[in-house]
N, C-alpha and C positions, 0 to 999 in steps of 0.2 A: 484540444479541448476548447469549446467553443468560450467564450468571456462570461463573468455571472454578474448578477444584477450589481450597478454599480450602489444600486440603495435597495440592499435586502430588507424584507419588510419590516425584522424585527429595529432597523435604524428610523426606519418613518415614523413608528410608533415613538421612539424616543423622543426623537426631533419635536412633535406635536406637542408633546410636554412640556414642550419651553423653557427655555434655561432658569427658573427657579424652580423644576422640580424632575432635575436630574433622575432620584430616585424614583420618581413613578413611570419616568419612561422601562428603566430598568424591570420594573417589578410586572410588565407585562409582555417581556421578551418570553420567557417559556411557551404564551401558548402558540406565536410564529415559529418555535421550534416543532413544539408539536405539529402546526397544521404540516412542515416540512418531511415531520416522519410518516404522517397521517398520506400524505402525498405518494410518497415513496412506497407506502406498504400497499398502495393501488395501482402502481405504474406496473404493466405486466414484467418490463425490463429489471425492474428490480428485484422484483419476486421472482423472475428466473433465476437472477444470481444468487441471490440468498440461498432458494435449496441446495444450489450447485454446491456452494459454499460450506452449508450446512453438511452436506455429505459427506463433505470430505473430512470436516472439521470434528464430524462423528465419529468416521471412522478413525481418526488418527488419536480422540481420546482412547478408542475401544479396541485399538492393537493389543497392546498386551493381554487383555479379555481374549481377544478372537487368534491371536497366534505365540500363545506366551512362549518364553523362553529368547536365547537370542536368532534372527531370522537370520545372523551372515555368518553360521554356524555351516563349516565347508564339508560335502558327503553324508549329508544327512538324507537327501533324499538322491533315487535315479539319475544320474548325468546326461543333460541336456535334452530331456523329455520334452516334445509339444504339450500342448494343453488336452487336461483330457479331467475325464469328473475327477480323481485323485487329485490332480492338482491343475485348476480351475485357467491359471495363466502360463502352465509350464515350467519347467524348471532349468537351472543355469547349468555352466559347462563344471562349475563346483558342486554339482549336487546339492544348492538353494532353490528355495519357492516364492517364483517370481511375485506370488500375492503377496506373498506375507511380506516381500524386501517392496514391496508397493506403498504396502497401509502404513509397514512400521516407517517408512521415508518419506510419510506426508507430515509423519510429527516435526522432523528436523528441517525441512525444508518452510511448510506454513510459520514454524515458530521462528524462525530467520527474516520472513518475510513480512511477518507483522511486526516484530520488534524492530528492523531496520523501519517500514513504512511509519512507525511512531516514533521514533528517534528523531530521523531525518525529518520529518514533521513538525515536528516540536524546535529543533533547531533553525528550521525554516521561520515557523511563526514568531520566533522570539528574536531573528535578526531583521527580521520584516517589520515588528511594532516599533522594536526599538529606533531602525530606520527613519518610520513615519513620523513620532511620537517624538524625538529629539532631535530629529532635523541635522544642517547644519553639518557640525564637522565629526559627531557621530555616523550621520543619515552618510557622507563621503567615504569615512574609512570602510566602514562596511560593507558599502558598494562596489568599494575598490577590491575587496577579499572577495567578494562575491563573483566581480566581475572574473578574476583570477580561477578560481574553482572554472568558471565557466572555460573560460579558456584552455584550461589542462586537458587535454582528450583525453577522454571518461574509462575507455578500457585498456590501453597500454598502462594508464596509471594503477587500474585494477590488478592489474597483471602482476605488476614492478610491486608494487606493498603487499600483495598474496602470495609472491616467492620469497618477497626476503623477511616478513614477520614470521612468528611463528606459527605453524599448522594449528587448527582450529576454528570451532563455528564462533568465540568471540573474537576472532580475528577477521572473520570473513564479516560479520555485521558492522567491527569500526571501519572496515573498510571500506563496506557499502554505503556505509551513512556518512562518510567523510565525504565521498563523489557523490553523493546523492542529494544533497540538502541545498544547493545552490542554485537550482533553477526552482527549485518551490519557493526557495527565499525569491526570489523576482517577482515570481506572479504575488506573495502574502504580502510585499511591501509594497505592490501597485494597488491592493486592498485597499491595504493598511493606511494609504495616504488616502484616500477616498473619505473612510470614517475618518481619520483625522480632522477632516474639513468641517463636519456636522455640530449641528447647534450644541447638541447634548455634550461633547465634549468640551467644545469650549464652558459650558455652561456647569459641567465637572471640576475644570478649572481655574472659573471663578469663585466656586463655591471651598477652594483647598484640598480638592481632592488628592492625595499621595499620585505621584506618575506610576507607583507599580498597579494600584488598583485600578485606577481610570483605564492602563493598557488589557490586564487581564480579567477585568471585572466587567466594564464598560465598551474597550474595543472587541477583544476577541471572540464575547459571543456573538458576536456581528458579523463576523469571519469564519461562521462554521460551514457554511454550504460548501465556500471555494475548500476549506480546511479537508472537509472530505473528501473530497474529488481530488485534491493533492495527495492525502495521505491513502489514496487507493490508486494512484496514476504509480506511486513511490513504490508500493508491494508488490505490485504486476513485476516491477524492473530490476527489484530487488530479489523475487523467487527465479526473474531468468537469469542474473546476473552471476547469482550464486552456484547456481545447475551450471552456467555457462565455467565459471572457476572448478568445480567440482568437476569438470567434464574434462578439464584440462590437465588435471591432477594436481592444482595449486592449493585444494582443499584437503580437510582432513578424511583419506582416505578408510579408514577403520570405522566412520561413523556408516549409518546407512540414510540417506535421502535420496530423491530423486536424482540429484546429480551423479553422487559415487554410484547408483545404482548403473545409470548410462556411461560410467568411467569403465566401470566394469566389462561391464556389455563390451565396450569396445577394444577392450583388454583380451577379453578371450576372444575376440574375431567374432562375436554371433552375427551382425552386419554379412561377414565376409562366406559365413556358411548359412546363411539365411535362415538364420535361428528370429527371424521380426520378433516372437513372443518376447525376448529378452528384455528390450528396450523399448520395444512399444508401447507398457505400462505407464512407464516412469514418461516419455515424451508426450505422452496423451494426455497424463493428470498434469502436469506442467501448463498446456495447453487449454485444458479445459477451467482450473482456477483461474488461470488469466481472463479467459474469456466470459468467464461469470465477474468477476471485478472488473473486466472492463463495460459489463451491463450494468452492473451498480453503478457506476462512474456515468455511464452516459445515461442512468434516469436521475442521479443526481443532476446534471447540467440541465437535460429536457426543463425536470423540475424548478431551475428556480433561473433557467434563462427566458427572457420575457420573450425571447422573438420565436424559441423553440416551442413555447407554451402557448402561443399564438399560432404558430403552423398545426401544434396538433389538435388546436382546438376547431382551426377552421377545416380542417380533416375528418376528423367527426362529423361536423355539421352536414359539409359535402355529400358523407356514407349516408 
């Protein structure tokens, strides 16, 4: 991911206020957020993702509506049927319906993947401020934990704490957000020290500002562009990360998501009898959420990178 402005607009605006009027820099950051969403809902990359998004996100409220009952109910339908109008994606070697173990597996998998990408998120941004914002022999310890995290390779660790905790999706998400949170912490406290440097804050802290308000009041809407673009880099690696333990049998096999759905799959051999309909679902929507968040991610960066905004602009002109 390319670097993002090191003085998003909404800090110029502060700054211009000059340090006796902290608060009016403040009180005109909303509409630099706005013009940022106003941005985004014009870039066609984003708008691709969002539908994508949205589809999926529709159908995993609208499961229970569209396939009530439970979908990993064994011999309920034909064993091992291709796809045909009855049953639209096929069905497995237990006699399930590979749509219905599709849509109901995009609730447990999306919902994993969004609450690890805000977790890990959040833990990032608040070891990142507090880095910048107290410096010193805070800004070292945590660097040093951080640097640590980094160090530990990321999926034997996954592995090693998803066999020996207990089975479960809140075990699979502390475990995603333990390994997950420390390279966002890098990039939010290389932010973070950036606005630390700006008039407005010094100028917060001559006026007595509290350190918790100045960090989450005054720095961190400053830090929302990178903030997205971390917390949608974090969900991408969080829903494969999860599929990838789920695929492994380290997750809880009784639930139904995308991963147990390809645990499965490969459980009864459909790979090995060339049953594709099995697992094709579940590897394709996988595939395809990522690919829609990694278009938001990258018209988020286009958006508020001066040099990417610059290329597309003289691209335009070019056409």
């Amino acid at each position: 991911m390319s670097q993002p402005l090191t003085t998003p607009p909404p800090v110029d605006t502060a700054a211009e206020a000059g340090p006796a009027s902290p608060s009016g820099g403040t009180a005109t950051r909303p509409s630099g957020r706005v013009g940022l969403v106003r941005l985004l809902v014009t870039n066609r990359k984003a708008t691709a993702g969002l539908i994508i998004l949205t589809i999926f996100i529709l159908l995993a409220l609208a499961a229970p509506i569209m396939f009530p009952g439970d979908p990993s109910v064994i011999g309920k339908y034909p064993l091992s049927k291709p796809p045909s109008l009855q049953h639209l994606f096929g069905t497995t070697a237990k006699g399930q319906d590979v749509l219905a173990l599709t849509v109901w597996g995009s609730r447990a998998s999306l919902l994993v993947g969004f609450v690890v990408g805000f977790a890990a998120t959040l833990v990032a941004a608040l070891v990142g401020l507090a880095c910048a914002f107290f410096g010193r022999v805070t800004d070292d310890f945590l660097s040093l934990v951080t640097n640590v995290f980094l160090l530990i390779p990321g999926l034997p660790l996954l592995v090693l704490l998803a066999a020996f905790l207990p089975q479960g999706s809140g075990t699979v998400m502390f475990v995603l957000v333990l390994t997950g949170w420390a390279g966002a912490a890098r990039v939010l406290r290389s932010q973070a020290l950036s606005i630390r440097s700006k008039d407005f804050v010094a100028a917060c802290l001559v006026t007595g500002e509290r350190p918790v308000r100045i960090m989450f009041a005054e720095m961190l809407p400053n830090m929302a562009s990178i903030m997205m673009g971390t917390f949608l880099s974090v969900v991408i690696g969080a829903i494969g990360a999860q599929a990838g333990l789920e695929f492994l049998g380290l997750g809880n096999t009784a639930t139904v998501s995308w991963g147990t759905n390809l645990y499965w799959a490969s459980n009864d051999g459909a790979l090995i009898k060339g049953q594709w309909w099995v697992f094709l679902p579940s590897g394709a929507a996988i595939a395809l959420v990522a690919f829609a968040l990694a278009l938001v991610n990258y018209a988020v960066d286009e958006v508020t990178n001066p040099r990417l905004r610059a290329l597309r602009s003289a691209r335009k002109e070019s056409a």
